[in-house]
Wavefront OBJ file of the C-alpha trace (Angstrom):
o trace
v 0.000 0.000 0.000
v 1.823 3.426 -0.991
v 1.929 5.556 1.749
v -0.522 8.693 0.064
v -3.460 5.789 0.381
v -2.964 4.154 3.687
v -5.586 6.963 5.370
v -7.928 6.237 2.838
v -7.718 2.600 2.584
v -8.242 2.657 6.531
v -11.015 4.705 6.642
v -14.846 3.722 7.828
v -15.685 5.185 4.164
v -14.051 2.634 2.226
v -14.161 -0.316 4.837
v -18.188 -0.115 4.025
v -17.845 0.521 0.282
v -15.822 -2.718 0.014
v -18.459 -4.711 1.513
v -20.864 -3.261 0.080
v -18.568 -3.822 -3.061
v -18.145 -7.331 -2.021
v -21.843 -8.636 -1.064
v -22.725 -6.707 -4.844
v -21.071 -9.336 -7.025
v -21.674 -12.340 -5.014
v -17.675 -12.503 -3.379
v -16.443 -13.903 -7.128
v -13.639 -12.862 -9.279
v -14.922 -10.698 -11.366
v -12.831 -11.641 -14.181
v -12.372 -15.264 -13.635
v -16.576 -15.393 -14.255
v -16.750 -13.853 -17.288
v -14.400 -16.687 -18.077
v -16.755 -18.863 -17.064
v -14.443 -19.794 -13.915
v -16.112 -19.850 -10.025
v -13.736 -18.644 -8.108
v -13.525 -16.375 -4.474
v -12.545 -12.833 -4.867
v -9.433 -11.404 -2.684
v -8.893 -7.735 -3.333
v -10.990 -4.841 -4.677
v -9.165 -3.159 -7.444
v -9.427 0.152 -8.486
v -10.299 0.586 -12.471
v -8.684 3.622 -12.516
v -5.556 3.564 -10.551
v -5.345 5.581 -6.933
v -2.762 8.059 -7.035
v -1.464 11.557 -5.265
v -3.697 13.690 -7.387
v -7.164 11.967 -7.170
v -6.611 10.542 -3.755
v -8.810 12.866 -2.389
v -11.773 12.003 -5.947
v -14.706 10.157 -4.230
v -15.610 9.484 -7.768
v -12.663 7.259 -7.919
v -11.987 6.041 -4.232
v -15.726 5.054 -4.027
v -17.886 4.654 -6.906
v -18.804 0.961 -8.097
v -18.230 1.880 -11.636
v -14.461 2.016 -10.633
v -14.596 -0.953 -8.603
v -13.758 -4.659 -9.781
v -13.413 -7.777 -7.192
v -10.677 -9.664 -8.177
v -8.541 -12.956 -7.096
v -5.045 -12.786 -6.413
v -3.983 -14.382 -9.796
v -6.307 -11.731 -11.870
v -5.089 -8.561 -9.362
v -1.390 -9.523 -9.795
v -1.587 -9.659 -13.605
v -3.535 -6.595 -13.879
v -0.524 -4.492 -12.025
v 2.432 -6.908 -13.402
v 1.537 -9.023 -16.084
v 2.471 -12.715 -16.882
v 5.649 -12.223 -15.093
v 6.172 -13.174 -11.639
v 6.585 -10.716 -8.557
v 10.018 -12.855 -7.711
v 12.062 -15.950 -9.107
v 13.622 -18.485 -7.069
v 16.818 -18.837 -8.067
v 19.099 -22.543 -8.816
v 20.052 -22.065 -4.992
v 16.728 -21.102 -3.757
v 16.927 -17.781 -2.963
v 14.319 -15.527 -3.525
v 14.619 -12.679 -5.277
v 12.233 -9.720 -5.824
v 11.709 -8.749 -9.130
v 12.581 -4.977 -8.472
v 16.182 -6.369 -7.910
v 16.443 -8.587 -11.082
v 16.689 -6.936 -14.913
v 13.421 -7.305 -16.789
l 1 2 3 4 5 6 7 8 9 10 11 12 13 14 15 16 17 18 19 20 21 22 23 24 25 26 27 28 29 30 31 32 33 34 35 36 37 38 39 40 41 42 43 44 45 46 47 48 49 50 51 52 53 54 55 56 57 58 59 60 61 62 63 64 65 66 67 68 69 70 71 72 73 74 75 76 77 78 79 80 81 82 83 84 85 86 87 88 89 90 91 92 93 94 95 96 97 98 99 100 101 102
C-alpha cells in the first residue's frame, strides 16, 4: 500500500464501500466469471488507478463503476503481467523482481 493511500484505505468510508462492493457481485472474481471460472474474490481493485492527485476524488476512491473484485492471480496480472513478482533462483533464494533486470 503506498503511503498517500494508507488513510484512505483505513477509513470507515471505504471499509463499508468494500463490503458493500463485495456482497454486490456475489464474493467472485470478477474476471475469472466472465471466463466462465467460479472462483472467491481477494482484493478490490481500483479501475482507474489511486494516485497523489485523485486521492482525495470520491468518484474514484468510491464509486462501483471504478470498482472490480478480483482474485489474487487476476489482481497480480492486472498491475504486473504474466511475469512473476520474484524468481527463485538454482540455490533457492528468492529474489524480488525490483532487484532482477526485466
Amino acid at each position: 500500500m503506498k503511503d498517500y493511500a494508507k488513510r484512505f484505505y483505513k477509513s470507515k468510508e471505504w471499509q463499508k464501500c468494500r463490503a458493500a462492493y463485495i456482497a454486490s457481485v456475489g464474493g467472485l472474481c470478477e474476471r475469472c466469471r466472465n471466463r466462465g471460472i467460479i472462483k472467491p474474490g481477494y482484493i478490490v481493485h481500483h479501475r482507474e488507478y489511486i494516485d497523489p492527485e485523485n486521492i482525495s476524488d470520491p468518484n474514484i476512491l468510491l464509486s462501483f463503476r471504478n470498482l472490480e473484485y478480483l482474485c489474487m492471480d487476476c489482481h497480480n496480472r492486472e498491475h504486473f503481467g504474466n511475469r512473476k513478482r520474484y524468481v527463485v533462483e538454482a540455490d533457492g533464494t528468492v529474489v524480488a523482481r525490483g532487484d532482477i533486470p526485466p
